[in-house]
C-alpha positions in Angstrom: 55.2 95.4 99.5 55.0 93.4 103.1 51.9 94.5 105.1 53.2 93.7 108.7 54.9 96.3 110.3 58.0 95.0 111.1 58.6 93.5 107.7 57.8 97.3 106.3 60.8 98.1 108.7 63.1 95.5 107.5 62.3 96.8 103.6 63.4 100.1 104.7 66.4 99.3 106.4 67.7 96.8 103.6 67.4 99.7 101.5 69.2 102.0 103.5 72.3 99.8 104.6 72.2 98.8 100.6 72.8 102.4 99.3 75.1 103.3 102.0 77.0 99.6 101.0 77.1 101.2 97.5 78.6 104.3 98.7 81.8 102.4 100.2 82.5 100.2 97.4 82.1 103.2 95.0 84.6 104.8 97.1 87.0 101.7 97.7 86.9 101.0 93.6 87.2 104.8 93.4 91.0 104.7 95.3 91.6 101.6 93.9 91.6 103.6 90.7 93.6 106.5 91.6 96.4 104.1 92.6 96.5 102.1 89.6 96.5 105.8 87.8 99.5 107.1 89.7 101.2 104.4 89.2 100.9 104.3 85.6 102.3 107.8 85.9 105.5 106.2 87.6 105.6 109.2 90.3 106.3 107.4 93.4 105.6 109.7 95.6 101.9 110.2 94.2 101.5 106.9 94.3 102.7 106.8 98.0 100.1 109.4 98.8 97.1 107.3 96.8 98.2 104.3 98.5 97.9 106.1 101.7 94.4 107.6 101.2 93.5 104.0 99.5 94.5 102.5 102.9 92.2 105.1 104.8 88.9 104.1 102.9 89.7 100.6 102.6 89.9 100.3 106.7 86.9 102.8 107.6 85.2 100.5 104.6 86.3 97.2 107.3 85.0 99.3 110.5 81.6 99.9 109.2 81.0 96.5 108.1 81.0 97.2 104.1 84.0 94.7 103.5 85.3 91.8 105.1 89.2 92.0 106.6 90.9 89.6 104.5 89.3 91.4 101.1 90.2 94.5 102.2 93.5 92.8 102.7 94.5 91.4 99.8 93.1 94.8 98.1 95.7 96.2 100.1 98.5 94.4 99.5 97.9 94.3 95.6 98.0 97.7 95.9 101.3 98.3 97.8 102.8 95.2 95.5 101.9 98.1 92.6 103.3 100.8 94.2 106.4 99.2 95.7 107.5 98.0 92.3 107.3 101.6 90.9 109.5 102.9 94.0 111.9 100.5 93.0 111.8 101.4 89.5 112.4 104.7 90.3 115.5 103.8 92.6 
């Protein structure tokens, strides 16, 4: 444990921003998840709806920091290449 006072600081707030970090993975892995699940069920329009709310969490993850653009792009767009092919399938 540091014993100058700003270092004490810095301790704390690494902690913080790491468990709040945590939280928006959890979440982003969390969507990923329900996508990859509705598809698998082959109900396009569930999957339309995941892929929305996946979309949601992935960009809020992008505002606050928690991912970079282009990750959260390519998370994005291997999620929609899922979901498109199980519209098609449908169709």
């Amino acid at each position: 444990m540091p014993n100058i006072k700003s270092a004490i600081k810095r301790v704390e707030v690494a902690e913080r921003n790491r468990q709040r970090n945590k939280s928006w993975k959890s979440a982003v892995r969390t969507v990923r998840n329900e996508v990859a699940e509705s598809v698998k069920t082959g109900d396009p329009k569930k999957a339309s709806t995941a892929l929305h709310k996946a979309y949601a969490v992935i960009d809020k993850a992008v505002s606050k920091g928690i991912l970079h653009k282009n990750s959260a792009a390519r998370k994005k767009s291997r999620m929609a290449n899922e979901v498109l092919k199980v519209g098609s399938k449908s169709a």
